[in-house]
C-alpha positions, 0 to 999 in steps of 0.5 A, spaced: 581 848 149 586 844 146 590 838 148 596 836 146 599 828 147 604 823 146 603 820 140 609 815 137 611 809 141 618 809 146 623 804 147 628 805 153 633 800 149 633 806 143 640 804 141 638 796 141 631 799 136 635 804 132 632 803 126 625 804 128 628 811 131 631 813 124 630 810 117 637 813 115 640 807 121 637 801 117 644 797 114 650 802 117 654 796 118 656 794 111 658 787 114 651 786 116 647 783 110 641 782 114 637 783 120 631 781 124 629 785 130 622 785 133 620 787 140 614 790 145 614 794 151 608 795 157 608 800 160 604 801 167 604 794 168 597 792 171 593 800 170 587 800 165 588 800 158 595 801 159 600 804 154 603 797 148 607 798 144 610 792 139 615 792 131 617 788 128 623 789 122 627 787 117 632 790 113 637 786 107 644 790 105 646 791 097 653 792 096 658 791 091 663 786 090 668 791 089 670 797 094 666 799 099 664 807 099 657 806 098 651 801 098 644 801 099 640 797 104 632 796 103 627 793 108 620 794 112 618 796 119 611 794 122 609 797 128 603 799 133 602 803 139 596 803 143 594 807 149 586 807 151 581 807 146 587 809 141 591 804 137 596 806 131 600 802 126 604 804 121 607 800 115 613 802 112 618 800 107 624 803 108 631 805 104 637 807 106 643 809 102 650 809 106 656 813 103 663 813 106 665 820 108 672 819 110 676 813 111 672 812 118 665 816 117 660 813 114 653 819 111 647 815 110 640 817 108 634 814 109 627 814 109 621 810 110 614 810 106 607 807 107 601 808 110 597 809 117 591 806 121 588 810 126 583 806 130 578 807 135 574 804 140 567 806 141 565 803 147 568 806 152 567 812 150 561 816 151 557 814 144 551 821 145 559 825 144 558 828 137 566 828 137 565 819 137 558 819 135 561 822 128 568 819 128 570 813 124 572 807 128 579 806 123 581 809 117 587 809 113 592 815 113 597 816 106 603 817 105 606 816 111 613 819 110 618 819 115 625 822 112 632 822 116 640 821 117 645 819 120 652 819 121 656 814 125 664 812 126 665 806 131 666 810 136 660 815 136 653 816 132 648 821 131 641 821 128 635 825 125 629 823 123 623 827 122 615 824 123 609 826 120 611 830 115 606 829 111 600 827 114 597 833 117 591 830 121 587 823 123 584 823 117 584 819 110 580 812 107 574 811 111 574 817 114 575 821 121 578 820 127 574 824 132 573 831 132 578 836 127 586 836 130 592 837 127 598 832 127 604 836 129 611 834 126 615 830 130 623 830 131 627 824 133 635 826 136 640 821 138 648 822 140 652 816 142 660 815 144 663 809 145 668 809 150 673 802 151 675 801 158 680 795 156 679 789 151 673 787 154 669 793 156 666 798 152 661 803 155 655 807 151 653 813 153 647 815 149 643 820 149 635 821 145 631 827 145 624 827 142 617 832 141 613 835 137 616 842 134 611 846 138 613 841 145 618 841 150 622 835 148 623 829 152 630 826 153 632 820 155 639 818 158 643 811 156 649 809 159 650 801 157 657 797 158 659 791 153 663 785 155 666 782 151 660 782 146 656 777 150 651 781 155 651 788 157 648 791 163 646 798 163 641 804 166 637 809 163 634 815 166 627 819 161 626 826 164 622 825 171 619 820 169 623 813 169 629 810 170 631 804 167 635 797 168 638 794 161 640 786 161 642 784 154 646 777 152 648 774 146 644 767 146 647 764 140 652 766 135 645 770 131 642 771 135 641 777 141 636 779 146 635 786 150 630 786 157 629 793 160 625 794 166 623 802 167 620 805 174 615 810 175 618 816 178 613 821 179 605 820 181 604 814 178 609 810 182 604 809 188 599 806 182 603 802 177 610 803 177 613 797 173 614 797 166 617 792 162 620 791 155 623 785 151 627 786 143 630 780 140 634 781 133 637 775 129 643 777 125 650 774 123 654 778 127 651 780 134 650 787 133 653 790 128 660 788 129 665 783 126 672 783 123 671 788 117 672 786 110 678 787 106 679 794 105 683 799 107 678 803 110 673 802 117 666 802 115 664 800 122 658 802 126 658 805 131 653 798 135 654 792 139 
């Protein structure tokens, strides 16, 4: 018998935490020379052993101090997810090389490199299972390498990132995890459009598609208006699974907070409908936008 699950943590607010969906996002707004954003998602509030996840990243942009066709972005991205008696984190350092298309359209190139923890917690588990009897309660996985790309104007994006390319099964420094199994690749998809209503409204319509390659594909719906680069209010729909408010507002000139609020549409409702979600990122411009740099060409992202 086989048994096929999620295995990498989802965020409702995916464009908020575009790094963490696709290397190749990290540093696309060339006037951008930092960021900061870390965040946490719990989902089924009040349900036993409860699905958490929570990241942490930080990305600093290199670019030359003349012209402005390409420049490189360098960083990190920490994460885990814990569902049950199972916990992974991953540990990546990242890089990015962004290349100037045309005058408008910007090609960028990342990737993510590190290491895997498994983890398992026994007690819970029937210990006389010869699957928990003999399995390692944590070990590290290596090398972890997650590539992608992206490609982004001001008014439109799309992202493609492929997971577990590299690793193949719960196994590496300290052992096994359970019984043998297979870590199928993973693809992560994203297109967005901005859409401008009038000088102070802007709406996103973004959609993310997910699974493994042997899997039916998850796919969630965002559609987010901006105002006036200070809040933004927003919906999201995930399969047959949740729809979703999204709340952000600009706090201080660097820094910016996104709050989303899912509701369980299927079975679960009537045991623990509510998931909640926080993202905080500090920058020097409130999500990838300011006044471009003196040049005869656009290399704004397609961000808020």
């Amino acid at each position: 018998m086989g048994i096929k699950a999620q295995q990498f943590p989802q965020y409702t607010q995916f464009i908020f935490n575009k790094i963490g969906y696709n290397p190749a996002a990290s540093g696309t707004s060339i006037n951008a020379p930092y960021e900061l954003i870390f965040g946490a998602r719990t989902q089924w509030i009040g349900f036993s052993n409860n699905p958490k996840s929570a990241f942490v990243s930080f990305n600093y942009n290199f670019v030359p101090k003349r012209g402005y066709t390409k420049w490189h972005n360098a960083g990190i991205y920490v994460d885990q997810d814990q569902a049950g008696n199972f916990v992974h984190n991953d540990i990546w350092l990242s890089y990015t090389f962004h290349l100037l298309m045309t005058k408008k359209t910007i090609i960028s190139f990342g990737i993510f490199a590190g290491v895997k923890q498994f983890k398992l917690t026994k007690r819970n588990l029937d210990v006389n299972d010869p699957a928990v009897a003999g399995s390692s309660g944590s070990l590290w996985a290596y090398p972890d390498v997650v590539p992608g790309i992206r490609i982004t104007n001001k008014k439109f994006f799309m992202d493609l990132c492929f997971q577990q390319v590299s690793l193949f099964k719960q196994a590496g420094l300290g052992g096994e995890i359970g019984s043998p199994s297979k870590l199928i690749p993973h693809y992560n998809f994203s297109i967005g459009k901005k859409f401008k209503i009038n000088d102070f409204d802007k709406v996103m319509v973004a959609v993310n598609v997910h699974s493994s390659i042997l899997s039916a594909p998850s796919i969630e719906l965002n559609i987010i208006n901006y105002y006036n680069k200070r809040f933004a209010l927003g919906a999201s729909l995930r399969s047959k699974n949740f729809i979703a408010a999204i709340f952000q507002f600009r706090m201080l000139d660097n820094l910016n907070v996104g709050l989303a609020y899912d509701l369980s549409i299927n079975k679960v409702f009537r045991g623990s409908p509510n998931t909640a979600e926080v993202m905080v990122s500090f920058s020097p411009l409130f999500g990838g936008e300011m006044t471009e740099k003196t040049t005869r060409r656009n290399v704004a992202d397609c961000t808020f």
